[in-house]
N, C-alpha and C positions, 0 to 999 in steps of 0.2 A: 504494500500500500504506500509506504513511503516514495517506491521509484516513481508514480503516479501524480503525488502530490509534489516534491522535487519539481519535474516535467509541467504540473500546471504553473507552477511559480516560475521557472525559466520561459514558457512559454508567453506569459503575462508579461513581462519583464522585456523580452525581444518584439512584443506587442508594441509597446508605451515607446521602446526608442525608435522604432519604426513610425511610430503615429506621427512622434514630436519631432522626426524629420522632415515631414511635410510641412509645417507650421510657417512657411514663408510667405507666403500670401492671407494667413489671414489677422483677422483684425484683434484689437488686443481683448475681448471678449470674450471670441474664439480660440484665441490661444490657450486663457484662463481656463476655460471649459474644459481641451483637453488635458491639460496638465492635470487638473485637480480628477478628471476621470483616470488618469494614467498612477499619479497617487494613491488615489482610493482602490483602485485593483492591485497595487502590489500590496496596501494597508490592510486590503480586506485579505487577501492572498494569506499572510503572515499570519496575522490576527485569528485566522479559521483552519488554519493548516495546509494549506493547498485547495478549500473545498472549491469548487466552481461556484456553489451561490455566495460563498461570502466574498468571492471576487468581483464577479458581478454588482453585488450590492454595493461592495467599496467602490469600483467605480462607477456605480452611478449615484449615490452619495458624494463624490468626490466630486462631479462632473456638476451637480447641482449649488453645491460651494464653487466652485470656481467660476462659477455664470454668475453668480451673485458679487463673486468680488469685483473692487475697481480698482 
């Protein structure tokens, strides 16, 4: 089970720098949004062990913080 969980957190992880590679075109809003989605999935990641919904949930809790912030 560990090799499972490992592999969602590396997978999450090459997600987020992938995402916030593209981040050149947009707005400082947009940017906010992914980052804090890209936080919250590795936050949720750690915080639940690898599971996929507390990835998920982290970022999309992250991703609704970040839209908020200015």
């Amino acid at each position: 089970m560990k090799t499972i969980q490992r592999f969602s957190v590396s997978a999450a992880s090459v997600a987020v720098v992938l995402g916030l590679a593209g981040c050149g075109g947009m707005s400082q809003r947009q940017e906010n949004t992914a980052v804090g989605a890209g936080v919250g999935a590795v936050g949720g990641a750690v915080l639940t062990g690898g599971s996929p919904l507390g990835t998920v949930g982290g970022a999309a809790i992250g991703g609704l913080i970040g839209h908020e912030v200015r």
